[in-house]
C-alpha positions in Angstrom: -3.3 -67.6 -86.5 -4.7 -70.1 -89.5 -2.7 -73.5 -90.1 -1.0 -73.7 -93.1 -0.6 -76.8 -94.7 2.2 -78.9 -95.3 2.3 -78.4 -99.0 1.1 -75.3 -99.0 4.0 -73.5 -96.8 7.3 -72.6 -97.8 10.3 -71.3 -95.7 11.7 -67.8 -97.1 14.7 -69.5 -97.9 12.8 -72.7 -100.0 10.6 -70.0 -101.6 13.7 -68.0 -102.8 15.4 -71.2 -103.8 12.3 -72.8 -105.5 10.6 -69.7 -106.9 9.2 -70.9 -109.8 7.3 -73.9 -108.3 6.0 -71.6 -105.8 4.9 -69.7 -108.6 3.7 -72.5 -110.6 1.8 -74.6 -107.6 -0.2 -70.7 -106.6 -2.1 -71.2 -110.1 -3.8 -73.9 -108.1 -3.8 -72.8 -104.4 -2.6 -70.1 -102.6 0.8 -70.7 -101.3 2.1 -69.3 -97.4 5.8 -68.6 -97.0 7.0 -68.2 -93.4 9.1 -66.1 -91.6 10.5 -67.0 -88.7 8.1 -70.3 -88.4 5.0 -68.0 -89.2 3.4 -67.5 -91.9 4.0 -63.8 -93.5 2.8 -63.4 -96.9 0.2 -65.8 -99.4 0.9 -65.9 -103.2 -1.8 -66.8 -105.3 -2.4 -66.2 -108.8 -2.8 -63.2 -110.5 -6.3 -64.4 -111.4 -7.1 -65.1 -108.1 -5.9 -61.5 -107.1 -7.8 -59.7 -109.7 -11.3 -62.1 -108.3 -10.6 -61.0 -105.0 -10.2 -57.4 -105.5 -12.8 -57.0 -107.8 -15.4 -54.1 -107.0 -18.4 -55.3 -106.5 -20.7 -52.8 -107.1 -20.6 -48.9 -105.7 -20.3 -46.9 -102.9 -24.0 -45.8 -102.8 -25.1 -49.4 -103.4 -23.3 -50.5 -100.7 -25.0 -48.3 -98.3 -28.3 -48.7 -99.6 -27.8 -52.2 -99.0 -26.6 -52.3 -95.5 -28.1 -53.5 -92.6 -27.9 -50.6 -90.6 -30.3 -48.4 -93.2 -33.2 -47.4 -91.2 -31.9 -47.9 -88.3 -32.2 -44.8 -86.0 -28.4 -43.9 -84.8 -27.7 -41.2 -83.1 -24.8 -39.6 -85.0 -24.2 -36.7 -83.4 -20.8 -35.0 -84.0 -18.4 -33.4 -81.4 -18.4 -29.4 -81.6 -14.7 -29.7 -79.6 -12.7 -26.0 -80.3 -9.5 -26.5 -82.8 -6.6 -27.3 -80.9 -3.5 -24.8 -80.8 -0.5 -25.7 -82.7 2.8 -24.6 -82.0 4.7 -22.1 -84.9 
């Protein structure tokens, strides 16, 4: 588990009661709010969120650019029988 600062962390109860500064201080750093003394969910920005799940380029140029291209695995697949299902 990552430590969460100080400033950073909010109960759910201070989060509910303080909402907008919660809101207002995750336009400059994501903010933690903890449930039962752990932290649970992170709100950032809706800037931050749209930089972070950005694509970054395709499927096909993902696999053209991994490390394991070339590399000779032996994928072979299992020719197991279907299994029965009951009616």
């Amino acid at each position: 588990m990552l430590p969460v600062a100080k400033d950073t962390s909010w109960t759910v109860a201070g989060a509910k009661a303080r909402l907008s500064e919660v809101i207002e201080r995750a336009q400059s750093s994501p903010q933690t709010i903890t449930k039962n003394g752990k932290p649970s969910v992170v709100v950032v920005s809706a800037e931050e969120w749209q930089r972070k799940t950005a694509r970054k380029g395709t499927l096909a140029q993902f696999l053209l650019e991994s490390p394991l291209r070339g590399a000779d695995l032996d994928l072979e697949r299992q020719r197991d029988e279907p299994r029965d299902l009951p009616l």
